[in-house]
N, CA, C and O of each residue as an XYZ file, in Angstrom:
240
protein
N     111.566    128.322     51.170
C     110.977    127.152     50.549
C     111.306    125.931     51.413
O     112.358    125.497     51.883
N     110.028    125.532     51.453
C     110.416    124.135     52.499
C     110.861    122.510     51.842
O     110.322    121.980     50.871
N     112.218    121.811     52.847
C     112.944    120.832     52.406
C     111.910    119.694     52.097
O     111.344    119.043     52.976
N     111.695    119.498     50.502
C     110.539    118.281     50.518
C     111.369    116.632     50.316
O     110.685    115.608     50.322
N     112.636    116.593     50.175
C     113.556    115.826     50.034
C     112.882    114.749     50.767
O     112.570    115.299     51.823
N     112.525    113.680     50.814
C     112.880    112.450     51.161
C     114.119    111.731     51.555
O     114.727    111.294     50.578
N     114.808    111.418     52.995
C     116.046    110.879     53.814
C     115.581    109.808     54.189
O     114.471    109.546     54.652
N     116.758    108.951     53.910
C     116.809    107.500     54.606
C     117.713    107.297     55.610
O     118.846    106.907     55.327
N     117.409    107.488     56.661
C     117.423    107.058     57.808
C     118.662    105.314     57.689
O     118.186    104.306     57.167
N     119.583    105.308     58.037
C     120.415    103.998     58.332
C     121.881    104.165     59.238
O     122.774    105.001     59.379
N     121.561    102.972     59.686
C     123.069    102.717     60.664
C     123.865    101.856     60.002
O     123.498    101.083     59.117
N     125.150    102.009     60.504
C     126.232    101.544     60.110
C     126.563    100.226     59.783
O     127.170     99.665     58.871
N     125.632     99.714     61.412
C     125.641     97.986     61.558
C     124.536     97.418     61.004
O     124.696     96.316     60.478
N     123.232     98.010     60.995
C     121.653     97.338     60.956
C     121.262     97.686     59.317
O     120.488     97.210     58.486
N     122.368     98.920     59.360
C     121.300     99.166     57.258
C     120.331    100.039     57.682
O     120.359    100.681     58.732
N     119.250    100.054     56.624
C     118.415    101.126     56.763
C     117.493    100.845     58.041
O     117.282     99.772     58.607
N     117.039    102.039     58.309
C     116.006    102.189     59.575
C     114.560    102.101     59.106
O     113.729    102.755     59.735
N     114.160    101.348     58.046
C     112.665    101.733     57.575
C     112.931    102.469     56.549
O     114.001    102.841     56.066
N     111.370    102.720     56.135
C     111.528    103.718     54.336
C     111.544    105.278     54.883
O     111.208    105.744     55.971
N     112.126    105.962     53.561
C     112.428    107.221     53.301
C     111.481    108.060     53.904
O     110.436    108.179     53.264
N     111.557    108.650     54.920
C     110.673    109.776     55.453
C     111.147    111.379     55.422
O     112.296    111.722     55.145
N     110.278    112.117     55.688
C     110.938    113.380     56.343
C     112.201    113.781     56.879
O     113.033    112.910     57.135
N     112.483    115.153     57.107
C     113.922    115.190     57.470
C     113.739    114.811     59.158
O     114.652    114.337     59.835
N     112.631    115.064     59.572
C     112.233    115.114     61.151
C     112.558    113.735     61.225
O     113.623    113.176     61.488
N     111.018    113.134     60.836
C     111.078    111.518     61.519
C     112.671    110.501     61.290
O     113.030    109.505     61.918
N     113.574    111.456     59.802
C     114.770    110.140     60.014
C     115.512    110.618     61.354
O     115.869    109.827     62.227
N     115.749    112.356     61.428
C     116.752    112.395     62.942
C     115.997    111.631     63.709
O     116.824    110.794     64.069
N     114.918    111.315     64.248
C     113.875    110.872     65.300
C     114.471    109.261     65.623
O     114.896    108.758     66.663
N     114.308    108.761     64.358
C     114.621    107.577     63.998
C     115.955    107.240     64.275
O     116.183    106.260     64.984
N     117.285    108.227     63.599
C     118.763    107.700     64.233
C     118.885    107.493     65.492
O     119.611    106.681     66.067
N     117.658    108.765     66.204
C     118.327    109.262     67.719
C     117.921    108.120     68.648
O     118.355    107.701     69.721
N     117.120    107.843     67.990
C     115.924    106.472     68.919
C     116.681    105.443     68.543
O     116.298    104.544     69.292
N     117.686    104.913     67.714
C     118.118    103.767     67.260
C     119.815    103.820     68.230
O     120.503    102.995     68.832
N     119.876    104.911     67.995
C     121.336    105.411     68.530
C     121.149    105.361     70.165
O     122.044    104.688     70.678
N     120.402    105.794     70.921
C     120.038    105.687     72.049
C     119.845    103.798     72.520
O     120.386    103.182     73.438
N     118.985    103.374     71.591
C     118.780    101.830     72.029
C     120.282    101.195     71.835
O     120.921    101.247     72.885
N     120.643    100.897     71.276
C     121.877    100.353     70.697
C     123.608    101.256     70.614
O     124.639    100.707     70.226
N     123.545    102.093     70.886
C     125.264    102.496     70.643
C     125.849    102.345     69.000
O     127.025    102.244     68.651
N     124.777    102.363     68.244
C     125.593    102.177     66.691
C     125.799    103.524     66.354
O     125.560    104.392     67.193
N     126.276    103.854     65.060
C     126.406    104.887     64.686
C     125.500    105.023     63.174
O     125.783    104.473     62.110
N     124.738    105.618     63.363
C     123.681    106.289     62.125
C     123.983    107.783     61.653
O     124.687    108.681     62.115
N     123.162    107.670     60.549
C     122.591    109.310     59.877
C     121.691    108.794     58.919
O     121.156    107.718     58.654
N     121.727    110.328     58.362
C     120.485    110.000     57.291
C     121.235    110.646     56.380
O     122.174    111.361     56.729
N     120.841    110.428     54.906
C     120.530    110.826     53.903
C     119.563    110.994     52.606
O     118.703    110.204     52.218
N     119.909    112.136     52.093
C     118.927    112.543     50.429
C     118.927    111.286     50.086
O     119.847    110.493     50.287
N     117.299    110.941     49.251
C     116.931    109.858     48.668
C     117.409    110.693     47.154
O     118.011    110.060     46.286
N     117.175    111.687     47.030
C     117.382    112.189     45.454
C     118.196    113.423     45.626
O     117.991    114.171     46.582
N     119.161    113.675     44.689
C     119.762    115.177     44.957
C     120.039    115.970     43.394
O     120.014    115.192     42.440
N     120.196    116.866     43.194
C     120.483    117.427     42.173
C     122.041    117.881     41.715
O     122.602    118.828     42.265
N     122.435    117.390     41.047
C     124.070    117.992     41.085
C     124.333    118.378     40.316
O     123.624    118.056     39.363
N     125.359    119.241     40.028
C     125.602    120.112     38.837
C     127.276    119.776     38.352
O     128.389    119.841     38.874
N     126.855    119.497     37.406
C     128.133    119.060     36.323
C     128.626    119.739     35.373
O     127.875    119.617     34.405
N     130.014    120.782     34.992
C     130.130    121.503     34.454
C     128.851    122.467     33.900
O     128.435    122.593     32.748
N     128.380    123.106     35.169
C     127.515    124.102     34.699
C     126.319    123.356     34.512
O     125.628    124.078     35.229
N     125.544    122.504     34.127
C     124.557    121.724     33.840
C     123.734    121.228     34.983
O     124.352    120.922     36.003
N     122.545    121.111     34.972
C     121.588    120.631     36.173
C     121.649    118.769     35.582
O     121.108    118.549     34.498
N     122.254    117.649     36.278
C     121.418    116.735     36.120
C     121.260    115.785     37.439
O     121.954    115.494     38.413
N     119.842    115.433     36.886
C     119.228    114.778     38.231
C     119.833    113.325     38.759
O     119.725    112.294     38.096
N     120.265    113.374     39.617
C     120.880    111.518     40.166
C     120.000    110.990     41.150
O     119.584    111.725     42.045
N     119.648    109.708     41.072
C     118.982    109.385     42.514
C     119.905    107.841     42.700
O     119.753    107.149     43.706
């Protein structure tokens, strides 16, 4: 099953890199930001599911 998650893309110093894309375009986006500048980025889940004593609930 393919990752439909929405990642936001942000660096450390600048904040986010633009809105929530794909898992592709945010690495694309750190690597291209990380390359221009020397900051340090990643991405992350816009929404995730977590499980709490046994229970599904949704956090975003």
């Amino acid at each position: 099953m393919p990752d439909r998650r929405l990642w936001m893309p942000r660096c450390r110093t600048c904040g986010p890199l633009g809105k929530p894309t794909g898992l592709d375009e945010a690495v694309t986006s750190c690597n291209r930001h990380t390359n221009q500048t020397k900051h340090q980025t990643a991405w992350y889940p816009t929404h995730a599911q977590i499980i709490v004593k046994g229970t599904p609930n949704d956090c975003e």
